[in-house]
N, C-alpha and C positions, 0 to 999 in steps of 0.2 A: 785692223778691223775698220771697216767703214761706216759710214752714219748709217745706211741700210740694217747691216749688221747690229749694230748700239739698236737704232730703236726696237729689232724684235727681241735681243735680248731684254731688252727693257720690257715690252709689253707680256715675255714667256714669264717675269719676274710676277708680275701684277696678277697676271690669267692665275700664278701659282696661290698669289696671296686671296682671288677671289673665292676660289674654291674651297678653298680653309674656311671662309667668312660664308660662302654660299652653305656648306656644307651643316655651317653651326644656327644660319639662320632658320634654314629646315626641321631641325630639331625641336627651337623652339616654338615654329611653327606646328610644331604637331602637339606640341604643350595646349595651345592655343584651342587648337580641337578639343583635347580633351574637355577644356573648360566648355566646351561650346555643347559638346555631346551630353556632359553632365548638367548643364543649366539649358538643355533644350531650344539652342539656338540654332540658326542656318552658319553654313559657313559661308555667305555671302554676306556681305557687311558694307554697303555702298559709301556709310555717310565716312567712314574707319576708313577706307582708301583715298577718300579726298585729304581728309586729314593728314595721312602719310606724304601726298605728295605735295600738301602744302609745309609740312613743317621739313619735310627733306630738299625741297629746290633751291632754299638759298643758301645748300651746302655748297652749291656750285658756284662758281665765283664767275665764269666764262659765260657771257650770254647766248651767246650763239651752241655751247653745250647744254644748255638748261631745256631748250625744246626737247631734246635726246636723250636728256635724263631720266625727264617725264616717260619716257616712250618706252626707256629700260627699266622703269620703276612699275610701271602699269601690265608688263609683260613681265616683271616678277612677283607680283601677286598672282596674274594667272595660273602662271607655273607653281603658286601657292596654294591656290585652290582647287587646282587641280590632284597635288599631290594630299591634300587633306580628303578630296572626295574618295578617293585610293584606297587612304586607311581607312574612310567612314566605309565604304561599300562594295572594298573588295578589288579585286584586279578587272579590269576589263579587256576583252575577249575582241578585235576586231577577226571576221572571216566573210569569204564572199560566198554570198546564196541566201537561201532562207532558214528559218527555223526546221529543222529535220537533217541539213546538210549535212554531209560525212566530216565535211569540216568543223561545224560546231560539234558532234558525235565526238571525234577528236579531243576537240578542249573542252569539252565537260571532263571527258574520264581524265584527263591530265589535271584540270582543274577544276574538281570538283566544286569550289566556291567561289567560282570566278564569275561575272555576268559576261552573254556573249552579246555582240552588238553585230548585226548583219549587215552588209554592205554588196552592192550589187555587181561588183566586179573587184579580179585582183588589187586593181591599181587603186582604187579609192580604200579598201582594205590595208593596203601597207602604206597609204598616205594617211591615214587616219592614225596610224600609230607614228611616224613622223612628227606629225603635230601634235601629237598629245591627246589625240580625240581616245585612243586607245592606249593602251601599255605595252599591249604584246597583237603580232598580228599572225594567226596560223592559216596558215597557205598551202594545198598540195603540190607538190613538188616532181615526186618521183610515182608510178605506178608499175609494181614488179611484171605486171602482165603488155600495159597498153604504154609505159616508158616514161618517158622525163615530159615536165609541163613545162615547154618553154615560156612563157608569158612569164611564170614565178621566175624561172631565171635569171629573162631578161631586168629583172625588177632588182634582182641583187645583183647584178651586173650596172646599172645606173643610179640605182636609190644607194640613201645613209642608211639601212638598217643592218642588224647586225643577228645571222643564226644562232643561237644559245642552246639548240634542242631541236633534235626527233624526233617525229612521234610516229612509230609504226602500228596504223591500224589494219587489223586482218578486213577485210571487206568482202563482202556478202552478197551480191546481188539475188537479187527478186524480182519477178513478173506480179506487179498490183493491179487492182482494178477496181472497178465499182462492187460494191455487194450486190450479190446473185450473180456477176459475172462468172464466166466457166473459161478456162486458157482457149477454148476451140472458140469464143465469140472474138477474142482478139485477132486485130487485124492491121495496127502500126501500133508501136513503142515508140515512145517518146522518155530521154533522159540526154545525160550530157554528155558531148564524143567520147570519151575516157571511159563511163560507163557501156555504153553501145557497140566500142572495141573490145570491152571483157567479154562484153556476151555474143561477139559476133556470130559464131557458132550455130548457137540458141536461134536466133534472130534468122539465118539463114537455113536451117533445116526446118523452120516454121514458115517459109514464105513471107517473112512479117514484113512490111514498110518501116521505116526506120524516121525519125525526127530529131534532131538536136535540139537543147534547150540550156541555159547555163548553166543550172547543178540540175541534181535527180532529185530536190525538196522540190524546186519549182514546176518540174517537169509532174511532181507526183499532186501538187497542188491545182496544176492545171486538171490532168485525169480527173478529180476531184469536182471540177465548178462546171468540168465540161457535160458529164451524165451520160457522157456518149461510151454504152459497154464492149464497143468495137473497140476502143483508143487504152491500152496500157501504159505502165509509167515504171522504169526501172529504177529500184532506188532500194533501202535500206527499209529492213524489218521496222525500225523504231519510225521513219519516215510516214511506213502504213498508219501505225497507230495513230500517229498526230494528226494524218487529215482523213483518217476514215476508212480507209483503202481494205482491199480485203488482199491476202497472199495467195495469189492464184498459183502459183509456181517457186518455190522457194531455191536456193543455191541456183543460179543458172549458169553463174558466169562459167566461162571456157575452163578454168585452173581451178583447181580447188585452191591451190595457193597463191591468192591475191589479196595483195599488200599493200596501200597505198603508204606513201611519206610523207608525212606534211610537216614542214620549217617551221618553227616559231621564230617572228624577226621581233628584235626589240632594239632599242634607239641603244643600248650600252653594251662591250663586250663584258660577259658573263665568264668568270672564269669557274665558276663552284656548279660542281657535277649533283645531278637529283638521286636520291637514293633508287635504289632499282634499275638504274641504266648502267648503259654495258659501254663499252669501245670509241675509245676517245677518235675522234675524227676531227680534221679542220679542213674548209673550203676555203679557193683560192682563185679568183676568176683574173683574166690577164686576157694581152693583145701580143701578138707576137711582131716581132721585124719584118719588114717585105724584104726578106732576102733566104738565100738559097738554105736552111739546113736550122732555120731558127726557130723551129719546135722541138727540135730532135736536141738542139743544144739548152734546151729548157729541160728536156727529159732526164737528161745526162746528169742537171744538175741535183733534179728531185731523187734521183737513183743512186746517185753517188752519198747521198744523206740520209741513206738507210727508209726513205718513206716510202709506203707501198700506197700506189694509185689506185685507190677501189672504182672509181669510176674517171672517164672523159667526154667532156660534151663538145661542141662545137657549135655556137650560135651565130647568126647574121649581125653585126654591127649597123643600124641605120644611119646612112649616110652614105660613103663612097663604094661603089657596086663591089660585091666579093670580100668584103675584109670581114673580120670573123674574128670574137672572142669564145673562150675558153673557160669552159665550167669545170674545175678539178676536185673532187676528192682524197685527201689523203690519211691512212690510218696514222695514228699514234700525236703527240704531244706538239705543236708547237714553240708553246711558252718553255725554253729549254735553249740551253746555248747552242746548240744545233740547230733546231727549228729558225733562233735568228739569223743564223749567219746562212740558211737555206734562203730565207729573203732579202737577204743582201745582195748576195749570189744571183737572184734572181730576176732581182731590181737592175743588174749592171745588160739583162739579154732582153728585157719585157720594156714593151711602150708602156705599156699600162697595167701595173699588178695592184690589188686587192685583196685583202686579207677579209671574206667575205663571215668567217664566225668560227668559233671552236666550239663541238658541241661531244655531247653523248648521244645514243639512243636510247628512248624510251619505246621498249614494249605496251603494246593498251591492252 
């Protein structure tokens, strides 16, 4: 063994002992709240953290570690106050759009006591649960009619987060508008590509001009400020009610049977299933070898391991023109002596493999 070797066995030793001590100091960190909740205090205590890192910095003996001490001691209250805000006020909800979105629609019914916090696009969405700004971030993913969201994808494909859950919403589309408006004053719709593909149909045996906007909340809020009874706004029955809107046309979309998926990411893999969900599934994103026969010899190996592929995607890698990773679904277990020696396996053909979450689906 080499000093390389000695020192991370050394450091996997300490990572194991912190976690023991991390683990127990959260505990009685939530003791802490209690008393705070009970005797009507904040959980923010400015003068209580200077004191901590004065009486803890000359546990370090190394000068040149004591700046860094400070820096891991100040970022573990955070991480303290954070998780006390948690249990004071519930789970927080990161999703891109506004209040009415299908996506927060989503995590209410899955978490009905959750707050949702809106963000104006994917990527500040699952970076907000990254950081801690959120807990969990639900994102759509899949749509059974208009197809996969690359953007979410790409994001579990580059990000640390990790899918824990499904959540299948049936989805509705609706022609809104102003009150007194009649469907024959309409003359462009305006909502998000994904919604405007369901209803293509609709949209096209009406003559209508078409608009994109980033969800069907914001689309239906614009309708809304703009007064203009020519301009509709496709989006969701609960959408109308919130900003006023009247249903001028109810179910439009193309299918009756439209489904959206949307991923819950959260920073830890989740291995405990929610009561009510069905069919264990785990995603799996990877980059293949640039040579002859090396997706097929990836296939060969998930096939030979008994897992049936419910879906495959194929996405662009930014950077060198043509290279492409892989979005995989698979049914059934992977925590399973099978399941690891499938990643083994598949670690010795893949540039790049990812164990992107093991989840259930939940019906809404």
């Amino acid at each position: 063994m080499n000093e390389l070797e000695e020192a991370r066995l050394g450091i996997a030793s300490v990572d194991h002992d912190i976690a023991a001590l991390f683990e127990e100091r959260m505990r009685l960190v939530s003791k802490v709240l209690d008393y705070k909740k009970g005797n009507g205090l904040p959980i923010l205590d400015a003068r209580q953290e200077e004191r901590v890192i004065a009486n803890n910095i000359g546990n370090i003996k190394d000068p040149a570690i004591q700046e860094y001490y400070v820096l891991f001691l100040k970022e573990m209250m955070r991480i303290s106050k954070a998780f006390q805000g948690r249990l004071m006020n519930g789970m927080r909800i990161a999703y891109c759009g506004i209040p009415g979105a299908f996506a927060q629609i989503a995590a209410g019914k899955a978490f009905p006591e959750a707050s949702t916090i809106p963000y104006p696009d994917f990527g500040s969405a699952y970076k907000a649960c990254e950081d801690g700004d959120a807990d969990v971030a639900v994102l759509p993913i899949e749509n059974s009619f208009a197809g996969d969201v690359g953007g979410v994808m790409d994001l579990s494909f580059s990000g640390s987060l990790y899918i824990n859950l499904m959540l299948e919403l049936d989805v509705s589309q609706n022609l809104l508008g102003l009150n007194g408006a009649s469907p024959c004053d309409i003359k462009t719709v305006v909502s998000h590509p994904q919604a405007l593909a369901q209803c293509a149909k609709f949209i096209t045996d009406r003559n209508l001009e078409s608009r994109e906007f980033a969800n069907t909340a914001l689309a239906a809020q614009y309708v809304a400020e703009t007064g203009d009874k020519t301009i509709g706004a496709i989006a969701s029955r609960e959408t109308a009610e919130l900003y006023g809107l009247d249903i001028l046309e109810p179910n439009i979309n193309s299918q009756v049977a439209n489904t959206t998926r949307f991923a819950v990411f959260s920073r830890a893999l989740n291995k405990t299933s929610l009561p009510g969900s069905s069919g264990e599934h785990f995603i799996l994103v990877f980059t293949v070898r640039n040579e002859a026969g090396a997706l097929a010899k990836i296939l060969n190996i998930i096939g030979s391991h008994g897992f049936n592929m419910s879906s495959l995607h194929s996405r662009p890698v930014a950077g060198p023109l043509w290279n492409h990773y892989f979005f995989a679904e698979l049914e059934g277990s992977v925590d399973t002596e099978n399941g690891s020696d499938l990643l083994r396996q598949l670690r010795t053909v893949c540039d790049r493999l990812k164990m992107v979450g093991s989840y259930n689906s939940l019906p809404l």
